[in-house]
N, C-alpha and C positions, 0 to 999 in steps of 0.2 A: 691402386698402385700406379694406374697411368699417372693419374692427377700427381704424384707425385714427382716419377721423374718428368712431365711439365713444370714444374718449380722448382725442379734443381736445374733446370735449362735455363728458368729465367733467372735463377739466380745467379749462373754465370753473368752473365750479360751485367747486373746489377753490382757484383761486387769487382766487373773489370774495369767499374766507373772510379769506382773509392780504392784496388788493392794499396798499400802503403810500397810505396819505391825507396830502395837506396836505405834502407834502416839496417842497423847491425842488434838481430833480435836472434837469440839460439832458437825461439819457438816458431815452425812455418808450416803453415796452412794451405793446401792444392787443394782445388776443388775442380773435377774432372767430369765431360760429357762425351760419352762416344757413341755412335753407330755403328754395328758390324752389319756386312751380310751374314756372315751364318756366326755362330756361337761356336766356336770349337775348344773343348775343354781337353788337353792331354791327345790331340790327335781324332777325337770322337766329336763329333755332330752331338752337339747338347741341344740347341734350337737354331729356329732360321733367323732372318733379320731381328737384331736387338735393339734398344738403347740400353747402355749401359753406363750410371754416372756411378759414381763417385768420390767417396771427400778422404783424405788422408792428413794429419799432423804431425810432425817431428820437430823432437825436443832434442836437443844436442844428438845423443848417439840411440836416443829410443823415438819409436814411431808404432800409429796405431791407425786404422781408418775403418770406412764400412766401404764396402761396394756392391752394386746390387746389376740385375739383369731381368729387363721383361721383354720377353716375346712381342712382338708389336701383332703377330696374326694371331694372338692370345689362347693358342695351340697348348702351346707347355709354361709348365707354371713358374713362376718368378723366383728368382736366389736372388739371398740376402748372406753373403759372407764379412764375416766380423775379425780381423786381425791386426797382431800385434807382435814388435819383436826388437831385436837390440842388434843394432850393426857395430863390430870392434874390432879396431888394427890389430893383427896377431904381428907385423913386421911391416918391414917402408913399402913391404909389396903385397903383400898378404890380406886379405881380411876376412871376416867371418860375421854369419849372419845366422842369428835364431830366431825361432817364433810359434808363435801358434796360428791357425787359421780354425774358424767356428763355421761349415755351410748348413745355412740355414733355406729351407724346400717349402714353395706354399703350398698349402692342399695334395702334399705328399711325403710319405716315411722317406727316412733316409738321411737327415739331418746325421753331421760326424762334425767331429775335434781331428785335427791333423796337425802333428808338429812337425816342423822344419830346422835341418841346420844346412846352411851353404855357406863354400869357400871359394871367394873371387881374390884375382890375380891384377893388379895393376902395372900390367903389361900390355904389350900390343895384342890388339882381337880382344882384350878382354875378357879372357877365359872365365869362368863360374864353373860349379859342379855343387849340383842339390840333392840331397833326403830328404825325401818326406815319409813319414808314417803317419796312419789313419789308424785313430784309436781305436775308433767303433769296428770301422771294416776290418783291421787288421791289415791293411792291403800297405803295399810299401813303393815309393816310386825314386827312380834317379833322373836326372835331366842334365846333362852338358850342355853350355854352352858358348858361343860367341859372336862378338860385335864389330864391327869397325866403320867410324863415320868419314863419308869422304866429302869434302865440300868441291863445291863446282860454282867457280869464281865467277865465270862469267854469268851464269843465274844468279848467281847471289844466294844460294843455296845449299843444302848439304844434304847428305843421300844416307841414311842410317841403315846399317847392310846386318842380316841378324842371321844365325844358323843354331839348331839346337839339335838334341838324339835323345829320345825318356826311351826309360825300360819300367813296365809296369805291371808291377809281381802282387795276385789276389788270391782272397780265397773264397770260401764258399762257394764254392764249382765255376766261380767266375776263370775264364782263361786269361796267363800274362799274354803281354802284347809290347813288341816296342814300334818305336815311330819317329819320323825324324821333320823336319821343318826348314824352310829359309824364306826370308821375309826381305824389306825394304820400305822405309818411313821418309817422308819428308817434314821434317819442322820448321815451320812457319810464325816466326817473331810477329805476331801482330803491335804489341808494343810489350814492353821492359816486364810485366806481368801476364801478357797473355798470350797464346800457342794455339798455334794452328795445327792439326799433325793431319797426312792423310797417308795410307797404309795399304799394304798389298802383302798378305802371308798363303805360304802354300804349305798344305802337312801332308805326311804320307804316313799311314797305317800297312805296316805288313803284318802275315800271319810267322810267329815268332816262336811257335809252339803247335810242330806239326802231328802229333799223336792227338788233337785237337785243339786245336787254337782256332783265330777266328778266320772262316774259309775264304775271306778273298780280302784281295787289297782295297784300302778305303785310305781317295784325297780327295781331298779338299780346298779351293782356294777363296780367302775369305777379303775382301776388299771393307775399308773400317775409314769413317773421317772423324776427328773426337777435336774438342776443343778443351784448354789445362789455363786455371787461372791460379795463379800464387800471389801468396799472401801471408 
């Protein structure tokens, strides 16, 4: 699986030679390579340093991708998530987004279907608010959030400012838990097709469920550089 995300890396490089500029085509193609220091899934420590690429396509208002994650200390084992969904104006402010997510687990049970519906606000901060449900787990999650990019003229650059809050309700003796986040990205135009981004997010796990919940606080801060080619 290494060898693999080595050839979506060099692929990047390879198709930010050719991507097609300046075409008026409903169909578009990103292809994505990142680095985290840790893997934080939902506020939890999933693994430590990653690469994580992958590739996403959008056809007018429907999109689908794969994205995947391998452990580089080859500790825990690699996910392969499979999804797909349909984003629609409900109003000039409004919109709404559905879908499915498939996580797929190497050399371990636990493979789940989760659907999603979220509604984002085209407003300042950019509010969003997500459901998800896990079909297999039965486990249910909410996530607020929001965004605001501020540029800073004299760099020539802009600061992507991000906050969120999940609440995440299980079962099978698992305890809920909620958690909340605030990040900062910088992106970086390398040309008309390709992105530089480098990232700095912090999450905080509280115990949210004191008759037994999880008995202490768990943060996290994860620093990520990824590079985004379109096409």
């Amino acid at each position: 699986m290494k060898n693999t995300t080595i050839a979506l890396a060099a692929l990047v490089a390879a198709v930010s030679a050719s991507a097609a500029e300046g075409q008026s085509n409903p169909l578009t193609i990103s292809l994505d390579t990142a680095y985290v220091s840790t893997y934080v899934f939902r506020g939890l420590e999933t693994a430590g340093a990653s690469i994580q690429p992958s590739l996403e396509a959008n056809y007018r208002n429907f999109y689908a991708g794969v994205w995947y994650s391998d452990d580089l200390a080859g500790r825990i084992a690699s996910e392969t998530d499979l999804y797909a969904g349909y984003n629609f104006a409900l109003t000039e402010v409004f919109s709404a987004d559905v879908g499915l997510t498939r996580y797929l687990y190497e050399r371990q049970n636990g493979d789940s279907t989760e659907a999603f519906v979220g509604l984002k606000a085209n407003v300042l901060l950019s509010p969003s608010l997500y459901s998800y449900y896990d079909l297999d787990n039965e486990s249910t999650t909410y996530i607020a959030s929001i965004g605001q990019s501020v540029p800073i003229a004299k760099l020539g650059i802009q600061v992507d400012f991000s906050a969120l809050v999940g609440c995440v309700q299980r079962t099978n003796g698992l305890t809920d838990y909620t958690y909340w986040g605030v990040g900062a990205a910088i992106p970086y135009q390398l040309s008309e097709s390709v992105k530089l981004t480098g990232a700095v997010n912090y999450t905080n796990v509280g115990d949210s469920n004191p008759s037994g919940g999880i008995s202490s606080e768990q943060d996290q801060i994860v620093y990520s550089l990824g590079i985004s080619v379109g096409f």
